[in-house]
PDB file of N, CA, C and O in Angstrom:
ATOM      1  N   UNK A   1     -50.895  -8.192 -12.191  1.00  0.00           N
ATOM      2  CA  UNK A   1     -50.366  -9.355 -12.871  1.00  0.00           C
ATOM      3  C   UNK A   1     -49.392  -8.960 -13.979  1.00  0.00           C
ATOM      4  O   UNK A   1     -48.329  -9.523 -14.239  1.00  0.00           O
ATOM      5  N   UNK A   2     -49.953  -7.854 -14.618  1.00  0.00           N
ATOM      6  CA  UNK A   2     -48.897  -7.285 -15.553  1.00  0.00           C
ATOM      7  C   UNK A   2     -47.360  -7.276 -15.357  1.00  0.00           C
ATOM      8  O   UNK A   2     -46.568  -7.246 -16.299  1.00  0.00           O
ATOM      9  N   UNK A   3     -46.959  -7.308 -13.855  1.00  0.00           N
ATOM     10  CA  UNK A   3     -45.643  -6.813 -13.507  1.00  0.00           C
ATOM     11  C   UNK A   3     -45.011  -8.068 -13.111  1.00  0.00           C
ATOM     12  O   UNK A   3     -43.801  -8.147 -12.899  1.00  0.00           O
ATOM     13  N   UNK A   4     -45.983  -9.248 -12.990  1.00  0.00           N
ATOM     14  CA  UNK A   4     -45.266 -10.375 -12.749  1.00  0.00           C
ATOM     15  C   UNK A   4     -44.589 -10.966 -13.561  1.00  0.00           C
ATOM     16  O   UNK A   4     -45.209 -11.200 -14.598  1.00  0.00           O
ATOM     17  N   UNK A   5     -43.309 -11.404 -13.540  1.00  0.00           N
ATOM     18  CA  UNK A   5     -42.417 -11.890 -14.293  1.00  0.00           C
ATOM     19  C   UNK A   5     -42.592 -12.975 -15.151  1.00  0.00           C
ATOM     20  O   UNK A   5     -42.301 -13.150 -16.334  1.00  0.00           O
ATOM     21  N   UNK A   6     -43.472 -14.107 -13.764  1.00  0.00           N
ATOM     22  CA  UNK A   6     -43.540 -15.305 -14.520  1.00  0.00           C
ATOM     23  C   UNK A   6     -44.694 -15.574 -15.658  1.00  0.00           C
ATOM     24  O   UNK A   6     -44.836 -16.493 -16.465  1.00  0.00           O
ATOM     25  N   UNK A   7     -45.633 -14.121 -15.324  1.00  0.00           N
ATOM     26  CA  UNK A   7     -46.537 -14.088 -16.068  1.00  0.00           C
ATOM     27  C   UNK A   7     -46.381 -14.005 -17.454  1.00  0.00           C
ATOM     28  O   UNK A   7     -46.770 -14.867 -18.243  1.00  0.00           O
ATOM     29  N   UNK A   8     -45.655 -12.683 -17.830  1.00  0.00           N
ATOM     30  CA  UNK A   8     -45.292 -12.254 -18.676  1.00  0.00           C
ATOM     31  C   UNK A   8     -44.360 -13.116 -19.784  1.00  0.00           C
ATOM     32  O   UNK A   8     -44.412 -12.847 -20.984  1.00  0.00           O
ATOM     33  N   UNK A   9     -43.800 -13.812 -19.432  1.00  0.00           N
ATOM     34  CA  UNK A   9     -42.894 -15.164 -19.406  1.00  0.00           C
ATOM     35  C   UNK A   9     -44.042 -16.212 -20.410  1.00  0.00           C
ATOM     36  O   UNK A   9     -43.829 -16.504 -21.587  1.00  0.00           O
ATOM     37  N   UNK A  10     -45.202 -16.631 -19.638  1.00  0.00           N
ATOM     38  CA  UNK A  10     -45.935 -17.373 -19.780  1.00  0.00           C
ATOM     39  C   UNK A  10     -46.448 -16.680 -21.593  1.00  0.00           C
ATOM     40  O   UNK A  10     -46.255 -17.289 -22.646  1.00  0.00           O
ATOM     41  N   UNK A  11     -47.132 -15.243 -21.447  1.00  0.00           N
ATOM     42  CA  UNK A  11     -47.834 -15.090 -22.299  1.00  0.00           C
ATOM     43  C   UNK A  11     -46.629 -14.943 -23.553  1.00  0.00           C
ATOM     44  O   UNK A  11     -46.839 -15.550 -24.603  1.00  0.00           O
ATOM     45  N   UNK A  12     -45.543 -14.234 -23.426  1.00  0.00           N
ATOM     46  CA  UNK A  12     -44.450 -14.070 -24.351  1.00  0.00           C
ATOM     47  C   UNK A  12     -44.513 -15.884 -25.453  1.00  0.00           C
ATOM     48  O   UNK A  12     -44.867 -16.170 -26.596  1.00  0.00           O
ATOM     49  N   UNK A  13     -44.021 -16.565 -24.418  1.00  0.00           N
ATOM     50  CA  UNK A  13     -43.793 -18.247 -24.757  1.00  0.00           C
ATOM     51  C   UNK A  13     -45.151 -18.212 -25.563  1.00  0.00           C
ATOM     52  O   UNK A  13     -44.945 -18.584 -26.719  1.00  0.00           O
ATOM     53  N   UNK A  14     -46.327 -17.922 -25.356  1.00  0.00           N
ATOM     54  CA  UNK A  14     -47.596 -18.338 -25.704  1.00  0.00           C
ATOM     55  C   UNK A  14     -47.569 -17.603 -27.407  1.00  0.00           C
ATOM     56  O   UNK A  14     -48.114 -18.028 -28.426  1.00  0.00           O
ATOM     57  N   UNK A  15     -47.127 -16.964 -27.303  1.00  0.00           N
ATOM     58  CA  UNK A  15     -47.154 -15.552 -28.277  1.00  0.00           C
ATOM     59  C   UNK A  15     -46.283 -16.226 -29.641  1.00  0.00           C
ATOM     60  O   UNK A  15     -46.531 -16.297 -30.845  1.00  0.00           O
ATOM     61  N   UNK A  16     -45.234 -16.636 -28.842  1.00  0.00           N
ATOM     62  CA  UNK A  16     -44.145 -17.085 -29.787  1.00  0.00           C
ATOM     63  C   UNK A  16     -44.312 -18.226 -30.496  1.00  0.00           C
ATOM     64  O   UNK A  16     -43.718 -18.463 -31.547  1.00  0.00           O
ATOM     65  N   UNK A  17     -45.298 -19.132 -29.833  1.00  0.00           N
ATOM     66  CA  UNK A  17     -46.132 -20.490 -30.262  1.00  0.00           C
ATOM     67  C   UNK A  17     -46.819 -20.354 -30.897  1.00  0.00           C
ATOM     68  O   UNK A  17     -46.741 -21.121 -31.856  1.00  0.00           O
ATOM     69  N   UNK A  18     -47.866 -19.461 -30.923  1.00  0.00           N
ATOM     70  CA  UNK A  18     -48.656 -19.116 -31.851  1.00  0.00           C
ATOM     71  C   UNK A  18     -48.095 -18.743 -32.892  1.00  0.00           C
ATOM     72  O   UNK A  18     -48.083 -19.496 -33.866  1.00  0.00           O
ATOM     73  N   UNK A  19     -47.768 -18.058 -32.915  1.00  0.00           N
ATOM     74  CA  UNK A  19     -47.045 -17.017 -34.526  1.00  0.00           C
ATOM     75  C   UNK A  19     -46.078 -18.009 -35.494  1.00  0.00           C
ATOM     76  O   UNK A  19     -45.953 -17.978 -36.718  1.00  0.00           O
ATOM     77  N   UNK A  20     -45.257 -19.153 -34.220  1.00  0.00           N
ATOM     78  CA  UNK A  20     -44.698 -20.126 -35.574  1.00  0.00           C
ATOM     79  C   UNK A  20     -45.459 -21.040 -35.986  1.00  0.00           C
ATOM     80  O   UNK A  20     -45.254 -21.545 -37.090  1.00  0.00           O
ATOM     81  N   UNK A  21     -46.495 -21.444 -35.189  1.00  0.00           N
ATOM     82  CA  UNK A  21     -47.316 -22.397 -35.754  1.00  0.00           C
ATOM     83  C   UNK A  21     -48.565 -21.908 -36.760  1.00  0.00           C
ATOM     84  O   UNK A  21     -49.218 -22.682 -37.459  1.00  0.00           O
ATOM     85  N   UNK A  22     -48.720 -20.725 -36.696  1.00  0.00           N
ATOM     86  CA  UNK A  22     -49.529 -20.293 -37.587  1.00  0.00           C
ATOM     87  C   UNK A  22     -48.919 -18.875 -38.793  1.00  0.00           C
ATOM     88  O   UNK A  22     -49.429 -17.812 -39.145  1.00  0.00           O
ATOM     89  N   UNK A  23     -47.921 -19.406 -39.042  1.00  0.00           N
ATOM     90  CA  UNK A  23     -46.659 -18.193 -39.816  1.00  0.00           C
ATOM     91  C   UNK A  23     -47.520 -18.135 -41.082  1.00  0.00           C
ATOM     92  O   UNK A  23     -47.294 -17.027 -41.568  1.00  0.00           O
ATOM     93  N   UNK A  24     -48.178 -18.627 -41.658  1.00  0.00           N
ATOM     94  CA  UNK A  24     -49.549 -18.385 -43.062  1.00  0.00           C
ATOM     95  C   UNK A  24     -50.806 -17.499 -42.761  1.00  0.00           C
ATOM     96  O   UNK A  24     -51.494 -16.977 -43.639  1.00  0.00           O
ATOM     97  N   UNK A  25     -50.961 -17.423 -41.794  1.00  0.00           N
ATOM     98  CA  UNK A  25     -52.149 -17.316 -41.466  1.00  0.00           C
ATOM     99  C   UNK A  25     -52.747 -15.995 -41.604  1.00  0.00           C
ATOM    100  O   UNK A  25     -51.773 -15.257 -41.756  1.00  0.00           O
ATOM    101  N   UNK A  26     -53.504 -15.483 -41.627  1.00  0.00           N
ATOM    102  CA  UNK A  26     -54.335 -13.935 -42.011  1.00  0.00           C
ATOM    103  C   UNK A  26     -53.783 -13.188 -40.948  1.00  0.00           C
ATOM    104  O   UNK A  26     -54.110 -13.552 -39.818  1.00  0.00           O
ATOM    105  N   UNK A  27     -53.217 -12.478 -41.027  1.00  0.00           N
ATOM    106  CA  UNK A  27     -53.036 -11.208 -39.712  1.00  0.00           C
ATOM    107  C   UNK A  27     -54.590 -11.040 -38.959  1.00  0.00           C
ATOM    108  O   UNK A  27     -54.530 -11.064 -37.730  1.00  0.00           O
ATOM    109  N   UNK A  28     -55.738 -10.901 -39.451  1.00  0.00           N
ATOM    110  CA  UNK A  28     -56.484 -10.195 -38.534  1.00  0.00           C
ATOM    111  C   UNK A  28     -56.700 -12.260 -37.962  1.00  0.00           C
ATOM    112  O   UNK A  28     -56.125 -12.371 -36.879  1.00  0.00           O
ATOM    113  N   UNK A  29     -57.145 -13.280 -38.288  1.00  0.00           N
ATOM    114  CA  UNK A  29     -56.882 -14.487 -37.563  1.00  0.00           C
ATOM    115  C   UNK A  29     -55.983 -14.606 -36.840  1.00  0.00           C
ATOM    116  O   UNK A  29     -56.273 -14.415 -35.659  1.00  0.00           O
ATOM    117  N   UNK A  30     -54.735 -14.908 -37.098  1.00  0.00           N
ATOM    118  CA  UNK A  30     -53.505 -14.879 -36.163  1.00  0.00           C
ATOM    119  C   UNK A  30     -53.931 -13.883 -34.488  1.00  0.00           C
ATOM    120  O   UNK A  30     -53.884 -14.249 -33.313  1.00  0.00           O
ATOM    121  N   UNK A  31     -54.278 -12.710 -35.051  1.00  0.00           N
ATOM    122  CA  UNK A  31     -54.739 -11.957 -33.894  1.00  0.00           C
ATOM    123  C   UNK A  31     -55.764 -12.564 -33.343  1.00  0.00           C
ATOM    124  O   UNK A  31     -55.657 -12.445 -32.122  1.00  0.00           O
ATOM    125  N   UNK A  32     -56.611 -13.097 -33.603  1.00  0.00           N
ATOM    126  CA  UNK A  32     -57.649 -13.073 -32.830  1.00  0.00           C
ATOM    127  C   UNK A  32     -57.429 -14.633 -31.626  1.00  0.00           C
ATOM    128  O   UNK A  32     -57.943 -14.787 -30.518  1.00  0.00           O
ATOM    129  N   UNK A  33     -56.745 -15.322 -32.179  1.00  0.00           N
ATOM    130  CA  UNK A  33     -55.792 -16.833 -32.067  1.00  0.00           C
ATOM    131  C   UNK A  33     -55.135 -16.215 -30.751  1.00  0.00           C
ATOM    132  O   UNK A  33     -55.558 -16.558 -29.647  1.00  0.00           O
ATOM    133  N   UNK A  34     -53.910 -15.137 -30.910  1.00  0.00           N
ATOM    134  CA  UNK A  34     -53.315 -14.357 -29.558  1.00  0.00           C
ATOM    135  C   UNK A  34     -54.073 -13.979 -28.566  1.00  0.00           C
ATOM    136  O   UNK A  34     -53.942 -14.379 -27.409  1.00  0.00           O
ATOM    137  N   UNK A  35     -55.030 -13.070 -29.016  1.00  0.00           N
ATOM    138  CA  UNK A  35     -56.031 -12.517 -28.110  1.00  0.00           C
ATOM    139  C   UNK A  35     -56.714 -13.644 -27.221  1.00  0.00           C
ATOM    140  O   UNK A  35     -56.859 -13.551 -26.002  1.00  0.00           O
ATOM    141  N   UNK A  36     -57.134 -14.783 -28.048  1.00  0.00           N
ATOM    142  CA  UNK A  36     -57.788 -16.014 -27.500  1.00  0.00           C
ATOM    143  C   UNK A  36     -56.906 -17.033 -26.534  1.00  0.00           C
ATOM    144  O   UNK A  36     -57.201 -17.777 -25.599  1.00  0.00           O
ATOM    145  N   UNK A  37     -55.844 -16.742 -27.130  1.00  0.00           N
ATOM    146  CA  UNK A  37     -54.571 -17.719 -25.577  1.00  0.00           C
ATOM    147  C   UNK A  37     -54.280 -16.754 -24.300  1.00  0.00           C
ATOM    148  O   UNK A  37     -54.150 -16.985 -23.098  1.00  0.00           O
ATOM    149  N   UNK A  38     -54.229 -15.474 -25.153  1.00  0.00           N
ATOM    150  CA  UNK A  38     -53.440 -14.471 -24.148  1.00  0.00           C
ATOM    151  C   UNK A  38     -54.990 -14.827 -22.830  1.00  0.00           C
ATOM    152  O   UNK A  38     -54.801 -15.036 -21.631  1.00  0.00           O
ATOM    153  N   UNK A  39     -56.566 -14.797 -23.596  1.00  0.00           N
ATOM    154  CA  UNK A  39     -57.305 -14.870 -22.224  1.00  0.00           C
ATOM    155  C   UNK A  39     -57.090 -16.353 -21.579  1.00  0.00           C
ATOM    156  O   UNK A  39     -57.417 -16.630 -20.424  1.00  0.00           O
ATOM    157  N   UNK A  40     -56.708 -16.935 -22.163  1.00  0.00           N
ATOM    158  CA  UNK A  40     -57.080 -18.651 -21.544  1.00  0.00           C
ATOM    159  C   UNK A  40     -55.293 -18.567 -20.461  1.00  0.00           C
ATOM    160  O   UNK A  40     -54.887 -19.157 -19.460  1.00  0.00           O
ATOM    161  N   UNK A  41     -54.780 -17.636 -21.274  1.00  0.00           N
ATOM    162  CA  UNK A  41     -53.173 -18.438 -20.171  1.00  0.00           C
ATOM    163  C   UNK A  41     -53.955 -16.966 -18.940  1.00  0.00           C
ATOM    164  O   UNK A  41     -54.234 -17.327 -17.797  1.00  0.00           O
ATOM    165  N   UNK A  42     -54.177 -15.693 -19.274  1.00  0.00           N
ATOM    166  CA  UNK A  42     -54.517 -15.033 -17.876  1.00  0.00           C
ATOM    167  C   UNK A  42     -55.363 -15.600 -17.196  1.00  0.00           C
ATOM    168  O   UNK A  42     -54.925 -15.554 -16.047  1.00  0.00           O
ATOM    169  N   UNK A  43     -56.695 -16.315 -17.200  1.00  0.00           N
ATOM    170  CA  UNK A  43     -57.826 -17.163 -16.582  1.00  0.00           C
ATOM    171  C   UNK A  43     -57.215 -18.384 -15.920  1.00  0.00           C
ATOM    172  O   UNK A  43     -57.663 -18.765 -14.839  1.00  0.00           O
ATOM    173  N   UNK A  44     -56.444 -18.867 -16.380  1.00  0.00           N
ATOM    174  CA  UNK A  44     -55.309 -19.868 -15.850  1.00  0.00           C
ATOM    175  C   UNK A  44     -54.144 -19.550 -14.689  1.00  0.00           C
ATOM    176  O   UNK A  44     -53.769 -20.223 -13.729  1.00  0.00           O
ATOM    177  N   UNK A  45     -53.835 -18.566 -15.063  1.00  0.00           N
ATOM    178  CA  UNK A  45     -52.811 -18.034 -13.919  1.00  0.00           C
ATOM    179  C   UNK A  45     -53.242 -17.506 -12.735  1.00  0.00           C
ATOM    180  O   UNK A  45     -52.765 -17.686 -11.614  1.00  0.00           O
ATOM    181  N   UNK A  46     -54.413 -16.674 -13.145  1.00  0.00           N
ATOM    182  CA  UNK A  46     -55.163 -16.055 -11.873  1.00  0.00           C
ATOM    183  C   UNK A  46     -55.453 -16.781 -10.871  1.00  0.00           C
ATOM    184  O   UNK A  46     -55.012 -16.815  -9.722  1.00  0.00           O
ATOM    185  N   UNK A  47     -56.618 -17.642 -11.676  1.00  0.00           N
ATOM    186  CA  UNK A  47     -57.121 -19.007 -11.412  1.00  0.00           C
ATOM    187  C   UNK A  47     -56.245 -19.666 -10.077  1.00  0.00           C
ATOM    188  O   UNK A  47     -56.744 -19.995  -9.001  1.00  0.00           O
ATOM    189  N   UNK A  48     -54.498 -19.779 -10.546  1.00  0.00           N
ATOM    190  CA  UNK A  48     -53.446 -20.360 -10.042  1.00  0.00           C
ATOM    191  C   UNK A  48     -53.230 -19.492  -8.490  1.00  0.00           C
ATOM    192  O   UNK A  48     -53.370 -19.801  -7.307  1.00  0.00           O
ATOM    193  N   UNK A  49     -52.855 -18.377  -9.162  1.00  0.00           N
ATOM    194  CA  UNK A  49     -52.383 -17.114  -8.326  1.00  0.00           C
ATOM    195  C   UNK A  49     -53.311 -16.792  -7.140  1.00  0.00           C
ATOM    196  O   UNK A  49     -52.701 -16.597  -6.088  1.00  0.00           O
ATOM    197  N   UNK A  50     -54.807 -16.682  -7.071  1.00  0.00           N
ATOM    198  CA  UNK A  50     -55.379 -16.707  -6.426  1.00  0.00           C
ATOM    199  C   UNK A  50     -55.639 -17.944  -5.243  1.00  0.00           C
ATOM    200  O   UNK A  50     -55.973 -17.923  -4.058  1.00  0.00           O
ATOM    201  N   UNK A  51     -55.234 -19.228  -6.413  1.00  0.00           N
ATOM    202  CA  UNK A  51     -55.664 -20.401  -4.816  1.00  0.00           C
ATOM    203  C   UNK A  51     -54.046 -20.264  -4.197  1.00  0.00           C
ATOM    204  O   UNK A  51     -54.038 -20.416  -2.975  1.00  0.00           O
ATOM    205  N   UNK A  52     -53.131 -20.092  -4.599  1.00  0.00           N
ATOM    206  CA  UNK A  52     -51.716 -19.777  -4.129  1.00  0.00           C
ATOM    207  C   UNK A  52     -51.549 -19.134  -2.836  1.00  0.00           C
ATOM    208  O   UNK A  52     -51.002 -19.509  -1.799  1.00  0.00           O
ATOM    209  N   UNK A  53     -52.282 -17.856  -3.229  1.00  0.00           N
ATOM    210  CA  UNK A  53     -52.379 -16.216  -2.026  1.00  0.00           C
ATOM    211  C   UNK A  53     -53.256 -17.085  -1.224  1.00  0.00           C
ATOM    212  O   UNK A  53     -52.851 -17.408  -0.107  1.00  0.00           O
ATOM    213  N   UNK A  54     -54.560 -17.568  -1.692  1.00  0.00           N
ATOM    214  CA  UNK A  54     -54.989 -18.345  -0.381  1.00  0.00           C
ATOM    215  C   UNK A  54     -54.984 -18.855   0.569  1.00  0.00           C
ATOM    216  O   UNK A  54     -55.411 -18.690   1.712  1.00  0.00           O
ATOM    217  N   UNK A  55     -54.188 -19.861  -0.241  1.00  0.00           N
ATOM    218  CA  UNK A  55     -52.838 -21.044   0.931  1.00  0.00           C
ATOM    219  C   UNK A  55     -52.611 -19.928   1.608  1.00  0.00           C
ATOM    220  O   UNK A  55     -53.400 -19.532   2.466  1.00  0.00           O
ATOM    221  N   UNK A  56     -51.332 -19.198   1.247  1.00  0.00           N
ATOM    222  CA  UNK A  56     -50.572 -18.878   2.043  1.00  0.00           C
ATOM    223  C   UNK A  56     -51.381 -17.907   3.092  1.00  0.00           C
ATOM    224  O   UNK A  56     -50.981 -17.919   4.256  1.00  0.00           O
ATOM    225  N   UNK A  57     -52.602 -16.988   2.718  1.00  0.00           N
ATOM    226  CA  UNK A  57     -52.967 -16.350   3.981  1.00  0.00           C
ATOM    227  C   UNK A  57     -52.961 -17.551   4.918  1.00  0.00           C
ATOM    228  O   UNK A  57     -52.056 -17.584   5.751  1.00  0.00           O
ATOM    229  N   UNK A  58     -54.160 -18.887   4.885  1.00  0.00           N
ATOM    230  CA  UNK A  58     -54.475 -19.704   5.051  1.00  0.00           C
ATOM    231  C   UNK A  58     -53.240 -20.065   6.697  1.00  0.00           C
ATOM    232  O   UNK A  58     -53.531 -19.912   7.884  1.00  0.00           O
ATOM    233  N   UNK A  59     -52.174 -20.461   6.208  1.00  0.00           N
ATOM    234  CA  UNK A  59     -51.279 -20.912   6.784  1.00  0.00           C
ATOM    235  C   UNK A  59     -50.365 -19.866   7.674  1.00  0.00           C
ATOM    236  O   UNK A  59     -49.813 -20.298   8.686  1.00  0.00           O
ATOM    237  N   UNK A  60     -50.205 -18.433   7.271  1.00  0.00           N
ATOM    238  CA  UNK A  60     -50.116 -17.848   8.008  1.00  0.00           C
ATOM    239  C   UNK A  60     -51.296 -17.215   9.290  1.00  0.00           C
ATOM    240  O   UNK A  60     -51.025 -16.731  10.389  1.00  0.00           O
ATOM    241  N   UNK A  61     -52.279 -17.381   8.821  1.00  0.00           N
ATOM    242  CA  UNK A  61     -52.949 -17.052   9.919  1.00  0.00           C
ATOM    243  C   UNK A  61     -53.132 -18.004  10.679  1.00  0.00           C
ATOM    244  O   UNK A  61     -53.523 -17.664  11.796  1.00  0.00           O
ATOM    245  N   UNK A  62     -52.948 -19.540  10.447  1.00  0.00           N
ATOM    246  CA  UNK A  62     -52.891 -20.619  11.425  1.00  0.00           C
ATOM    247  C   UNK A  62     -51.524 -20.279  11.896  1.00  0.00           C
ATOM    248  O   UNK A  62     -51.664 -20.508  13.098  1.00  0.00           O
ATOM    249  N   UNK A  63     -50.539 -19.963  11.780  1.00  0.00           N
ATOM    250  CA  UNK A  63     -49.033 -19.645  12.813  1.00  0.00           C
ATOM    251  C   UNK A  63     -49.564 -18.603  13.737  1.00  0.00           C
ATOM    252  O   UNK A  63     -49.543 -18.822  14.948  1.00  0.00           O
ATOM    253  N   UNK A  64     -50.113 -17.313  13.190  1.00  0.00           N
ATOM    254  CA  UNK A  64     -50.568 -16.492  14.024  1.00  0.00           C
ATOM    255  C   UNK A  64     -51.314 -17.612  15.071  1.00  0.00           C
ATOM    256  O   UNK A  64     -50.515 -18.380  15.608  1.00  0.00           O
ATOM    257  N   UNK A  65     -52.372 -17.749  15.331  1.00  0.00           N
ATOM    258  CA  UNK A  65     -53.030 -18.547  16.017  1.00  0.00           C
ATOM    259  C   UNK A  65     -51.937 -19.413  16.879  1.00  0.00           C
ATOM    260  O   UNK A  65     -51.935 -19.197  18.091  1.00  0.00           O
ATOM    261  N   UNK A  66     -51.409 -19.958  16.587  1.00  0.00           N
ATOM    262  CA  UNK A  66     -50.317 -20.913  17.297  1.00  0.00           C
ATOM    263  C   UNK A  66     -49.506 -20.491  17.584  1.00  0.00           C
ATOM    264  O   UNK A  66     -48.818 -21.230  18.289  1.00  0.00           O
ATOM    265  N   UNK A  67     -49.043 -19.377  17.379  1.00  0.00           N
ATOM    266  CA  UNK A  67     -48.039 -18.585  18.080  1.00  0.00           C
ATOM    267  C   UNK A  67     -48.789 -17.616  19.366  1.00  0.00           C
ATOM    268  O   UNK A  67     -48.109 -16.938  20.135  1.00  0.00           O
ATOM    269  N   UNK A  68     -50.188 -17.690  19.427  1.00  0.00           N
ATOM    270  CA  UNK A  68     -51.018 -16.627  20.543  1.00  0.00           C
ATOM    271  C   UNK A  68     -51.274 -17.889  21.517  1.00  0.00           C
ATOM    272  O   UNK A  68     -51.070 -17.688  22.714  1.00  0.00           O
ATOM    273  N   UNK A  69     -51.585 -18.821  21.224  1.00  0.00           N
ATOM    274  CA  UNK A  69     -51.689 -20.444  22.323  1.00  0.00           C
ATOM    275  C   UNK A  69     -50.675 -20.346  23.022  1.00  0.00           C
ATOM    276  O   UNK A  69     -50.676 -20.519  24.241  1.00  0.00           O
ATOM    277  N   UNK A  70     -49.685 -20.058  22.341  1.00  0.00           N
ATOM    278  CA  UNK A  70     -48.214 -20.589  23.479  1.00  0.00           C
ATOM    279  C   UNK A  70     -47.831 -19.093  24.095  1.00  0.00           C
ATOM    280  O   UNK A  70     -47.031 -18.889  25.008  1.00  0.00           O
ATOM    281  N   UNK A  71     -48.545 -18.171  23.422  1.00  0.00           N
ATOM    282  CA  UNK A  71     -47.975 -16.747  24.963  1.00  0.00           C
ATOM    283  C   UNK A  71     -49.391 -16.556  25.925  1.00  0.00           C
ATOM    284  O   UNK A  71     -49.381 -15.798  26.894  1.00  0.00           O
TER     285      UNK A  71
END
């Protein structure tokens, strides 16, 4: 997931939200605030990413199948 673009994307944006909305805030809080989105946006994406890959095995292995009916 690390290497995914849109991921990275996601947590950056998340990162950048945090820090202006909490620009007062205690460094070791602020951190713990990051740490706490950074898990909720990865649990979210996976979450995403996983029923995604699903589908798509899902649907490719029904073409397979329908492509072995007709030979």
């Amino acid at each position: 997931m690390l290497l995914d673009t849109e991921y990275q994307n996601k947590i950056k944006t998340s990162i950048q939200e945090i820090v202006s909305f909490n620009e007062q805030a205690n460094p070791n809080v602020l951190w713990e605030i990051i740490k706490g989105r950074i898990r909720d946006e990865t649990i979210k994406y996976a979450s995403f990413k996983q029923k995604t890959d699903l589908q798509n095995e899902q649907e490719i292995t029904s073409n397979i199948k329908n492509l072995e009916r007709e030979i």
